[in-house]
C-alpha positions, 0 to 999 in steps of 0.5 A, spaced: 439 523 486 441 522 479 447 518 477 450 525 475 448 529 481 452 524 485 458 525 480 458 532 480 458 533 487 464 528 488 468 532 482 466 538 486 469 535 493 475 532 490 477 539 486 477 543 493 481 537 497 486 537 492 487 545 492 487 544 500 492 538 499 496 542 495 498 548 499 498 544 506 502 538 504 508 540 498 514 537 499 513 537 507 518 540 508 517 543 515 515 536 517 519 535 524 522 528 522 526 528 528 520 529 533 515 526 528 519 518 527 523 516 520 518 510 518 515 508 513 509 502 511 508 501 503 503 496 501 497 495 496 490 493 495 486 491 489 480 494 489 475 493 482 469 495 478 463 492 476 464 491 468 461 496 464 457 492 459 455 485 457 459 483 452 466 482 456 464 479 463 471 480 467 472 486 472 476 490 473 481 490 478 486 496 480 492 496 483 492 502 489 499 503 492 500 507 499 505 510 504 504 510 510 507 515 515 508 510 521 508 513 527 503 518 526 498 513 520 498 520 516 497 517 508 503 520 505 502 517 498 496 513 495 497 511 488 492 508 484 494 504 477 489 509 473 490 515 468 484 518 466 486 523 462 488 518 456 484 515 450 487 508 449 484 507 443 487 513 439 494 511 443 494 504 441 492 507 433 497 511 434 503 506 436 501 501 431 501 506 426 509 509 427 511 501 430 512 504 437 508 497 438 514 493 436 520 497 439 521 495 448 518 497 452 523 502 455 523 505 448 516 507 447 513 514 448 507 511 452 511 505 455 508 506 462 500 503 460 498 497 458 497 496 451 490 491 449 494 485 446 499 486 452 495 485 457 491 480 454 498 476 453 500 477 460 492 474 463 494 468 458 501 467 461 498 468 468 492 462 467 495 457 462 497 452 468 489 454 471 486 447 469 477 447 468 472 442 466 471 442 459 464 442 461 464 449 463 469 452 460 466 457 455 463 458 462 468 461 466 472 467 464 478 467 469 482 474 466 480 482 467 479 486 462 482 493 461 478 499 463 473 502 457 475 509 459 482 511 460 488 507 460 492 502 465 497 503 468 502 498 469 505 496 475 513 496 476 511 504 473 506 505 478 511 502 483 518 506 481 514 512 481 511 512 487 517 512 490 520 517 486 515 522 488 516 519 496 523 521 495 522 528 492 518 529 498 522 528 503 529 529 500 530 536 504 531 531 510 539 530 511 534 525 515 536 517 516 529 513 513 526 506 514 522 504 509 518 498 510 514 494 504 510 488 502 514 482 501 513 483 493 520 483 489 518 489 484 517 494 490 523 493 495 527 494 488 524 500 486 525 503 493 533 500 493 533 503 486 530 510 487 534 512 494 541 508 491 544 515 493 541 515 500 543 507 501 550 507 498 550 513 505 547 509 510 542 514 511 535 510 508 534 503 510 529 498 505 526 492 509 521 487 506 515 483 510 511 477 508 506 474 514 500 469 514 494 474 512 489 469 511 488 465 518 482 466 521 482 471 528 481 465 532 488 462 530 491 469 530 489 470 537 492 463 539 498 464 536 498 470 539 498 468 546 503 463 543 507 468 543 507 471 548 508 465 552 515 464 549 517 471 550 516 471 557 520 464 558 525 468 554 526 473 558 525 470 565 517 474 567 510 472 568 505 474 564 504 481 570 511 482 569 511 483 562 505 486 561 507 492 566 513 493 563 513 501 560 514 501 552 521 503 552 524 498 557 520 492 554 523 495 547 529 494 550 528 488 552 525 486 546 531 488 542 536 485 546 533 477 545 533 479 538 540 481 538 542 474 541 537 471 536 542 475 530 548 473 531 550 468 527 545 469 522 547 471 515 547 478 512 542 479 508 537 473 509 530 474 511 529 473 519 523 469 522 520 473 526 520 469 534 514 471 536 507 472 533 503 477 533 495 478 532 496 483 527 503 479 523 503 472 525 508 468 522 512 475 521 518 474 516 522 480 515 528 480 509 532 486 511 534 488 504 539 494 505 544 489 511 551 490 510 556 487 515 558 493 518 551 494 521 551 493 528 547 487 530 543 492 535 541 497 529 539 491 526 535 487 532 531 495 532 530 494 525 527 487 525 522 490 531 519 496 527 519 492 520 512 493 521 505 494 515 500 495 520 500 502 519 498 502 512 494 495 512 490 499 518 488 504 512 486 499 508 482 495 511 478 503 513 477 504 506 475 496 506 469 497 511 467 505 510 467 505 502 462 500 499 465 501 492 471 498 495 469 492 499 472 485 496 467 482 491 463 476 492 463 471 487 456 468 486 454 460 485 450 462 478 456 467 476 460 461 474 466 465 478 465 472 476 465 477 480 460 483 480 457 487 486 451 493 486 455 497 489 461 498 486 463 503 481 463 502 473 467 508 472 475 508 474 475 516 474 470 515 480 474 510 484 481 514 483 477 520 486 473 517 491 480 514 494 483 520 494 478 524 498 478 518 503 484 520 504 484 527 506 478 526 510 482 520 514 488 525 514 486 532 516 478 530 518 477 525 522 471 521 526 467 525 532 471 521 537 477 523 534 482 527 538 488 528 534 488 527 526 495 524 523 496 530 520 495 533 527 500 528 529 505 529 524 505 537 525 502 539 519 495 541 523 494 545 528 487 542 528 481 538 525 479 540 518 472 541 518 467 541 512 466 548 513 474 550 512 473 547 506 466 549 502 466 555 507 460 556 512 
């Protein structure tokens, strides 16, 4: 099939997920937050591009931003750092023409995209302490390139906004909120700066997790048995006694060794997480929104459901069922280069396919799939089959 055979059947896809997502989804404001849970898991993942010609050999890297609704792993946002729609080239004429360039970044009118000569500022910033063989050197290129069609988007805007439509999706909700993120310092204040009125009334709380995601799974099942071997000392059992615990007892009993844990503990400090587990080891949870007034108890239950996994859970979905969004190797011969034959050179593409990718995981599913997160979220009745959408 030729290449413009294939873009015009995803173009065609996307166009009726997006009619369908906008009808069903909206601000979801008959979501039953009560019966459905009150958390959320927002994190990011690179995904790249092969470059488009040879002249400039670096890839494309794009950041893709999602919340997830814990409970239920219903993908509420996915962002990518992507606006087709604009010809940079024009922008940036225009900005040098009537000195936008030259005013903040605060001021401008396109403010929120990465200009060339920023960008390239900002790839020499980050690699100036990179050390290489002079030998080499005009070998290896160790920065990115802005994509050639469309504009980059910079991060911290990506970030404030993507929070601000989460807010506006659930600001129909006199509901209280968790709201759990990666430990990167520029999305916890996003968050904290965009539901300001909801903390200042107790009703959102903001925590920030960082753990160990580059042990190996030999070494994440040991800690893991480490864990649970300090966790039965704890709290007096053997390995049957806690494995048979219901859920809710072994919750309590978690929470309550925790709470023996917090007191004494500064207000506002990041908590090392006791006991590892497979998914999270070496778990540090920074609770940015405590305040003395807290209860030691809401803030041990707090400890214990500052979790990624429902989001992380969707990455790595999206790692092993898109080939166009598999980590990219580097080759011995590509002088630390990256390029793979089956990612994608158009960044249209991939803001396309991601977002149909989340529709399927959230409405469609698998065969073995019995309820779907929207299904769970009580947004579906039922699976959503290709019939439903592109009709019999």
């Amino acid at each position: 099939m030729a290449h413009r055979d294939v873009y015009r059947k995803i173009d065609f896809i996307y166009d009726q997920i997006k009619n369908f997502t906008a009808k069903r989804e909206g601000d979801l404001r008959h979501v039953d937050w009560e019966k459905a849970g009150r958390r959320f898991a927002t994190d990011s993942q690179t995904l790249t591009l092969n470059w488009p010609n040879r002249k400039t050999r670096s890839f494309v890297a794009l950041n893709h931003l999602c919340t997830a609704h814990a409970n239920s792993g219903y993908i509420v946002l996915g962002h990518l750092q992507f606006d087709p729609g604009i010809d940079m080239e024009q922008i940036e004429l225009d900005m040098t023409l009537n000195g936008d360039i030259g005013v903040d970044r605060c001021w401008r009118e396109h403010g929120r995209l990465w200009t060339a000569s920023e960008f390239k500022e900002y790839l020499d910033d980050i690699t100036r302490e990179i050390e290489i063989d002079p030998e080499i050197a005009p070998d290896v290129d160790l920065g990115l390139q802005l994509p050639h069609e469309g504009a980059l988007i910079r991060h911290d805007i990506q970030q404030y906004a993507h929070a601000l439509v989460l807010r506006r999706m659930i600001s129909r909700s006199d509901h209280r909120f968790y709201f759990v993120q990666d430990g990167e310092a520029g999305l916890s204040k996003a968050f904290a700066a965009v539901f300001a009125p909801e903390v200042r009334l107790g009703r959102v709380d903001v925590a920030t997790v960082a753990f160990d995601k580059y042990q190996s799974n030999d070494i994440r099942e040991a800690l893991y048995a480490q864990g649970r071997r300090e966790l039965r000392n704890d709290l007096g059992l053997t390995k049957h006694q806690l494995d048979s615990l219901p859920r809710f007892v072994f919750e309590e009993e978690l929470d309550r060794e925790i709470a023996k844990r917090l007191y004494g503990h500064p207000t506002g400090t990041p908590f090392h997480w006791p006991y590892h587990s497979q998914s999270e080891p070496s778990r540090v949870v920074h609770l940015r929104t405590d305040r003395t007034a807290m209860s030691v108890e809401r803030r041990a239950r707090l400890m214990r459901l500052a979790t990624l996994r429902s989001v992380d859970s969707y990455f790595h979905k999206i790692r092993s069922n898109i080939k166009a969004a598999e980590r990219p190797v580097a080759t011995p011969s590509g002088n630390g280069r990256f390029w793979d034959r089956h990612h994608l050179y158009k960044p249209e593409m991939m803001v396309k396919i991601v977002e149909i990718y989340r529709f399927h995981h959230n409405w469609m599913g698998t065969r073995k799939t019995k309820q779907t997160p929207a299904m769970k979220l009580g947004i579906a009745k039922g699976k959503i089959y290709e019939r439903d959408l592109f009709g019999e």
